[in-house]
C-alpha positions in Angstrom: -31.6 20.0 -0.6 -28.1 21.6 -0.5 -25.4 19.9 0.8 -24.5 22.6 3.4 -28.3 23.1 4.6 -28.1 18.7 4.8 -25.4 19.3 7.0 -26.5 21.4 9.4 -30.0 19.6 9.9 -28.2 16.5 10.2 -26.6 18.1 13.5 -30.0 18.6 14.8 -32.3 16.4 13.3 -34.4 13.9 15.1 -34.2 10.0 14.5 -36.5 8.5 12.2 -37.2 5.3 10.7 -36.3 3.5 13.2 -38.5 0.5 13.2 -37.0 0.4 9.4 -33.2 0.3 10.2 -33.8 -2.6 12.3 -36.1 -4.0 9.4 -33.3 -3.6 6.5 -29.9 -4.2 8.2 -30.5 -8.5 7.5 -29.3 -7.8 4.0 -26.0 -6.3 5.3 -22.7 -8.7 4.5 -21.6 -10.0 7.5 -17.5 -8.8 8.7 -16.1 -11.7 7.3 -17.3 -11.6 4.1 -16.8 -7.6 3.9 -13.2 -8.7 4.6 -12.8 -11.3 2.1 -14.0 -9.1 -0.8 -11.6 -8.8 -3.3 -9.9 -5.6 -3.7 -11.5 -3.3 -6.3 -11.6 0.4 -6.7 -9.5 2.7 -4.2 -7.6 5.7 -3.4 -4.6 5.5 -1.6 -4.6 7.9 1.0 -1.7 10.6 1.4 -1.1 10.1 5.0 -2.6 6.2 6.1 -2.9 4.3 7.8 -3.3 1.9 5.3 -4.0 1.9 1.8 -7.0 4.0 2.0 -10.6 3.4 2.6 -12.6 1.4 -0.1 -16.5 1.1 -0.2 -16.8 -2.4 -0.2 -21.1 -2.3 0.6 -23.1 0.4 -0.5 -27.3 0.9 0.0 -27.0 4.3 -1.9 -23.9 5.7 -0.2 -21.2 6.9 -1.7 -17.5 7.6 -0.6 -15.1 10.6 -1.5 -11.1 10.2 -0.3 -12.6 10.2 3.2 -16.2 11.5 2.6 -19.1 8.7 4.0 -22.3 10.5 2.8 -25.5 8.2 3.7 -28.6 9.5 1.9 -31.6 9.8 3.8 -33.8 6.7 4.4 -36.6 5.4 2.1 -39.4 3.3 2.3 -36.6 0.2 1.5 -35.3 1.6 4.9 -31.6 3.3 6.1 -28.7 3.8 3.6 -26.1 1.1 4.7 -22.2 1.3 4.1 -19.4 -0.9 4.7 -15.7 1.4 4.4 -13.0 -1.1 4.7 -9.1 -0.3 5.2 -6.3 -2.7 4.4 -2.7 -2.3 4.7 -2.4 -1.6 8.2 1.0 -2.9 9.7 0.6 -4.5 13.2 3.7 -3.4 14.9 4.2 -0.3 13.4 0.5 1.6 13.7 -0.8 1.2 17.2 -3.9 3.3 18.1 -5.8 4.4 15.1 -9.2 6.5 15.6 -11.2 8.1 14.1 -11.6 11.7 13.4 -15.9 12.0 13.7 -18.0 13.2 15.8 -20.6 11.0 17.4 -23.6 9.7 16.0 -26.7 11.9 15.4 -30.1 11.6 13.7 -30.5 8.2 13.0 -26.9 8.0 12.0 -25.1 5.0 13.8 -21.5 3.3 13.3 -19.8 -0.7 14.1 -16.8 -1.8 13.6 -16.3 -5.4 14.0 -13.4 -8.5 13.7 -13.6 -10.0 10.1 -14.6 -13.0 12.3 -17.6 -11.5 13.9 -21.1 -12.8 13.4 -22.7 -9.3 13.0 -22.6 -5.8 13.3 -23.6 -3.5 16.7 -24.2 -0.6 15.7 -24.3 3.0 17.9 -24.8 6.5 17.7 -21.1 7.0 19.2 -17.9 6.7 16.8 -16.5 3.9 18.3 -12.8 4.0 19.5 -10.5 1.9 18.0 -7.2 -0.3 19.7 -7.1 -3.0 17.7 -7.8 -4.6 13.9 -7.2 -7.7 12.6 -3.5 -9.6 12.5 -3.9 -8.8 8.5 -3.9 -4.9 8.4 -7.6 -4.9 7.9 -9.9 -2.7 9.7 -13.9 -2.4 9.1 -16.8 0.0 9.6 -20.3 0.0 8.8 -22.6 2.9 9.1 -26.3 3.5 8.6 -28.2 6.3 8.4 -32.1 5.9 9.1 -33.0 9.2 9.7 -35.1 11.6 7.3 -32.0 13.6 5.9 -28.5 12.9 4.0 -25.7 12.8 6.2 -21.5 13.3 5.9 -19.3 11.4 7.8 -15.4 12.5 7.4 -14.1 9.1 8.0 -10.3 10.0 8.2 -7.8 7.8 10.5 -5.5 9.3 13.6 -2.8 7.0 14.5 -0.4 6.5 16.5 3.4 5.2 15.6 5.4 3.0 17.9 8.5 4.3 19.0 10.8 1.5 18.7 10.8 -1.0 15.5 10.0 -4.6 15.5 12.4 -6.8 16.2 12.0 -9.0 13.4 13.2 -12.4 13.3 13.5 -15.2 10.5 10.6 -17.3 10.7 11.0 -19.1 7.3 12.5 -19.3 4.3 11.8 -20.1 0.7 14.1 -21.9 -1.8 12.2 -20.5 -4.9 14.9 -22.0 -7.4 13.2 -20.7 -10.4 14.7 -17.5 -9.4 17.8 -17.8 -8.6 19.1 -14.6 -7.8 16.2 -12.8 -6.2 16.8 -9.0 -6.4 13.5 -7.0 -5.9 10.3 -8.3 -4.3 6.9 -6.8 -3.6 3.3 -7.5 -2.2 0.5 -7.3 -4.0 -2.8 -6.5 -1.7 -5.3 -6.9 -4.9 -4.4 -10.5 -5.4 -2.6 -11.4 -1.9 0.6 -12.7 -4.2 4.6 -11.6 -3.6 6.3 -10.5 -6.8 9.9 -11.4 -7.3 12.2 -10.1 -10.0 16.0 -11.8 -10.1 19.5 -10.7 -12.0 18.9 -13.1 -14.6 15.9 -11.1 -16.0 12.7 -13.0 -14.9 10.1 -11.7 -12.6 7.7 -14.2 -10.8 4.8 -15.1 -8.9 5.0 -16.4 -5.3 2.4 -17.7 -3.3 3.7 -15.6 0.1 2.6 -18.6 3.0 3.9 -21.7 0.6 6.7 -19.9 -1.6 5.5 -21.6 -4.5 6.4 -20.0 -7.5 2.9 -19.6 -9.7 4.3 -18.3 -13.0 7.6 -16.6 -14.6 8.3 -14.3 -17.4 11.5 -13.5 -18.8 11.5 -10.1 -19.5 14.6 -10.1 -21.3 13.1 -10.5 -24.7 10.5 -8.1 -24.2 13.1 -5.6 -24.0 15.2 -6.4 -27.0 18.4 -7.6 -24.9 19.2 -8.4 -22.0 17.9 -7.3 -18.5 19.6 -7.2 -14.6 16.1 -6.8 -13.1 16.5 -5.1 -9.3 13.4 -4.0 -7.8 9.6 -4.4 -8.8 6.6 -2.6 -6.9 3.1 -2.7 -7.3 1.4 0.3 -7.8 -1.7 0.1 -6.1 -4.9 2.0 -7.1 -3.6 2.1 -10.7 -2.7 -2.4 -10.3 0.0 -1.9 -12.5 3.7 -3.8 -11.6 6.6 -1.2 -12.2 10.0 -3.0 -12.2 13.6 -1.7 -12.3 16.1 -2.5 -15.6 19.4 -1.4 -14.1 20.9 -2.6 -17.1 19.1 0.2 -19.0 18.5 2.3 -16.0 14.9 2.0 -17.2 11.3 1.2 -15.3 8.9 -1.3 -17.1 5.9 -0.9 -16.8 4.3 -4.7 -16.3 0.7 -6.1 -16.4 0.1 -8.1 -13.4 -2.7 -9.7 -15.1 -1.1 -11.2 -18.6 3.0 -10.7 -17.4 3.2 -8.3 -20.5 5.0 -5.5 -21.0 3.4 -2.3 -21.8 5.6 0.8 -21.8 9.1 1.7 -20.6 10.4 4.9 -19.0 14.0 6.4 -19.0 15.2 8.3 -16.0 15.5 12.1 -16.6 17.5 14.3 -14.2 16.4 17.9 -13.6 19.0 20.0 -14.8 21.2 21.6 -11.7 20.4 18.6 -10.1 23.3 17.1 -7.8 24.5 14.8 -7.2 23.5 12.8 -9.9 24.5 8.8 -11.0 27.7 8.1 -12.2 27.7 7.1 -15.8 29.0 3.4 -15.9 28.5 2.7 -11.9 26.6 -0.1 -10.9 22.8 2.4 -11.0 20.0 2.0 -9.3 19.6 -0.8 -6.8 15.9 0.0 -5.8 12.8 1.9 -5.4 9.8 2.7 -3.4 6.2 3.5 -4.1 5.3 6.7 -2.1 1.6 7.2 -3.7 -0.4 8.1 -6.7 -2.2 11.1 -8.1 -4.5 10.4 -10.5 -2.7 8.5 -13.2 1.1 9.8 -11.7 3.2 8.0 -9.6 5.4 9.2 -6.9 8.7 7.5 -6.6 11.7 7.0 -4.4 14.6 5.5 -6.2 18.0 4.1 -4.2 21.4 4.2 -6.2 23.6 1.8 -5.1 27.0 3.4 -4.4 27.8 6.4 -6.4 26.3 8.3 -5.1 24.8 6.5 -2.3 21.7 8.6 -2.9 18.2 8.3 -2.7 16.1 10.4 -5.5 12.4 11.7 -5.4 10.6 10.8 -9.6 7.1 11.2 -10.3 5.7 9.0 -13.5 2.8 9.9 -15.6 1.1 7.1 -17.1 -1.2 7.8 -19.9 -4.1 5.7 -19.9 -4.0 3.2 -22.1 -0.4 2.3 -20.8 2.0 2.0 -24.0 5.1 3.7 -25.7 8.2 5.4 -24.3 7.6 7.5 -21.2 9.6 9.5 -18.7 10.1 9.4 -15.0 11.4 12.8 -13.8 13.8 12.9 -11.1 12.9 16.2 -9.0 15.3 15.7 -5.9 18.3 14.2 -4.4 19.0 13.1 -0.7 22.6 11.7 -0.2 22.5 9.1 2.5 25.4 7.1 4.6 28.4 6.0 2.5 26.6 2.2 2.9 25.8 -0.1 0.6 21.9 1.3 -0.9 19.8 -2.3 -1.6 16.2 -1.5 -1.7 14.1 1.6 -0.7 10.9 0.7 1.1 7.9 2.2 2.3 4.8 0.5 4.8 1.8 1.1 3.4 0.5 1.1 7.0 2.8 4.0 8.5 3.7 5.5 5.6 6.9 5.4 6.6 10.3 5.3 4.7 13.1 2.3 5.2 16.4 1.9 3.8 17.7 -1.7 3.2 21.4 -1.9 3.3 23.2 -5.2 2.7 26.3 -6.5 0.9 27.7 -6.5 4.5 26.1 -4.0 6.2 22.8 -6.2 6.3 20.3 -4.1 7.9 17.6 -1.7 7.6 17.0 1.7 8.6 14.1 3.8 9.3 14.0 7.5 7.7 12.6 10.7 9.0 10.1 13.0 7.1 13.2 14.5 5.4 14.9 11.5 4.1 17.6 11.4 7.0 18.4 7.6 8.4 17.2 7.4 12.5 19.2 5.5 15.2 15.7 3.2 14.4 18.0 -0.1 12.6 16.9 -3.6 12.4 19.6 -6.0 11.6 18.6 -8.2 8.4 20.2 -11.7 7.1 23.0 -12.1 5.1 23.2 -10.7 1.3 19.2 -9.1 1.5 18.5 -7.3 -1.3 15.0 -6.9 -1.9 12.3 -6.1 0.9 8.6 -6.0 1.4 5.8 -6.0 4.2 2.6 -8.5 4.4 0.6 -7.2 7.2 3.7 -6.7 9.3 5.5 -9.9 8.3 8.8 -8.5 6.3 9.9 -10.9 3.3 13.4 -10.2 2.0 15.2 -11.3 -1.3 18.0 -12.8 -0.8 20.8 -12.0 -3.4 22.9 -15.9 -2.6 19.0 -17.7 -3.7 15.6 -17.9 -1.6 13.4 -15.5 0.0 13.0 -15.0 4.2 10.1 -14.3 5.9 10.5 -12.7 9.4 7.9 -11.9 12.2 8.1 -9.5 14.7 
């Protein structure tokens, strides 16, 4: 049956199979351990909230970007789905809905706490206030009627209009780095990544600040290294961290520690203004999505300029050799000290992190522009990151912060 013809009879059809959707649902995960999955294959979505939505339970559905289409039900029963969204920043998404229509033809949604029992389902698209204190948001559908059915699952949301007040609620010694310049969360394995002046990048539990493992990634480069910022890329699971030294990106394996490729920074030509040769480069960078196999970048140059600058990275697959990361665009920012560039996964929202006295960080507007929106930060931060709303900084003097809103 055509796609467009399923559509339209899945507007009107009647219910069916309904003795067999209550028959076939005991198979369904329960919320917590939909939630506890490990995180797999994704698309980050261009607009969030979140990092995108992830099938984590199929009974022959499949998902598109934002596409739910349940195939009709069989003599097994209804198609079942669980579409789970992580990432979501409590305290800076408030509201989030969704964008489908009711219910119709055997086609019935529930969303539910990770530490729910079970799932109630209904033919109404259930309105959503609230998700878990972790970012992490869950829906199930089913589809017992006698035709295939599309569900757009996209996410309205809401933005709060002030920031959180964050405040330090710990604080980490991690003496294996020493200098901690550039830090990062990692949703796939639930693990901060830490790079310091010294050249080592690390693995940090982020509720014990144990330090799991170190590289130095000095010798992997042939010289020395004055390691600033690291990000993980998600979708693609790949660590990309900043040589300022070299006014490089390495290209990491967050699996082995290894390094795979490196890419030089190449400025568009007419492009202004640009680094100056022989300043102190690039203090930082932010993650803004990925296409495909290319990654969109933000990169924050210390001083001079203070400057932020747009790159995109095309990674070939395998990841090896020398690559490029072209710089498109410049945005000059306030003559203040540039630490870190950071985005929230869950807003999709931009941050500048100023320190070396200033010690504070900034929201940005669509076009790059610093708000009146500031949050002072401790002494000397350098690096900056968001678990689930909880914002770890680097701290330049030694240790990493944790404050809560």
């Amino acid at each position: 049956m055509p796609r467009r013809l399923a559509a339209i009879l899945f507007a009107v059809a009647l219910a069916a199979g309904c003795s067999a959707a209550e028959k076939k649902t005991s198979d369904l995960p329960s919320p917590k351990a939909a939630a506890a999955l490990p995180l797999s294959s994704f698309a980050p979505s261009a607009t969030g909230p979140g990092l995108g939505a992830e099938l984590v339970f199929a009974r022959g559905a499949t998902l598109d970007a934002n596409a739910l289409t349940l195939p009709a039900a069989s003599g097994d029963g209804p198609s079942l789905a669980i579409v789970r969204w992580l990432g979501i920043t409590p305290g800076l998404v408030k509201d989030v809905a969704f964008a489908v229509p009711p219910g119709a033809g055997g086609v019935e949604l529930a969303t539910a706490s990770s530490r729910a029992s079970g799932w109630s389902f209904s033919e109404t698209a259930p309105a959503l206030t609230a998700w878990e204190e972790d970012g992490t948001l869950l829906v199930a559908a089913r589809n017992a009627s006698s035709v295939e059915a599309t569900l757009d699952l996209a996410l309205t949301f809401a933005i709060p209009a002030a920031l959180p007040a964050w405040e330090t609620a710990q604080s980490f010694a991690v003496p294996e780095l020493e200098e901690p310049s550039g830090i990062d969360y990692d949703f796939a394995r639930d693990r901060l990544w830490v790079v310091d002046d010294g050249g080592l990048l690390g693995r940090v539990h982020p509720e014990t600040g144990v330090v799991e493992q170190t590289v130095d990634i000095g010798p992997l480069v042939s010289g020395a290294a004055d390691l600033e910022a690291v990000r993980w890329v998600p979708g693609l699971d790949l660590l990309l961290v900043m040589n300022e030294l070299t006014d490089e990106l390495l290209v990491v394996s967050p699996e082995s520690m290894t390094l795979l490729a490196t890419a030089s920074l190449v400025f568009t030509t007419g492009l202004t203004p640009v680094p100056v040769a022989g300043g102190d480069g690039m203090e930082g960078f932010a993650v803004t999505g990925v296409t495909d196999r290319t990654v969109h970048l933000v990169l924050a140059n210390q001083n001079d300029p203070h400057c932020l600058y747009v790159a995109d990275l095309t990674l070939p697959d395998p990841v090896s050799g020398t690559l490029t990361a072209t710089v498109t665009a410049a945005h000059p920012q306030p003559a203040a000290n540039l630490s870190e560039v950071m985005l929230d996964w869950g807003s999709r929202r931009l941050f500048n992190v100023h320190g070396y006295g200033s010690d504070r960080i900034t929201l940005l507007d669509a076009l790059f522009v610093e708000t009146a929106q500031t949050v002072s930060l401790p002494l000397s931060s350098e690096g900056a990151t968001l678990r689930a709303g909880t914002l770890f900084t680097g701290q330049d003097l030694g240790g990493l912060i944790e404050a809560s809103p």
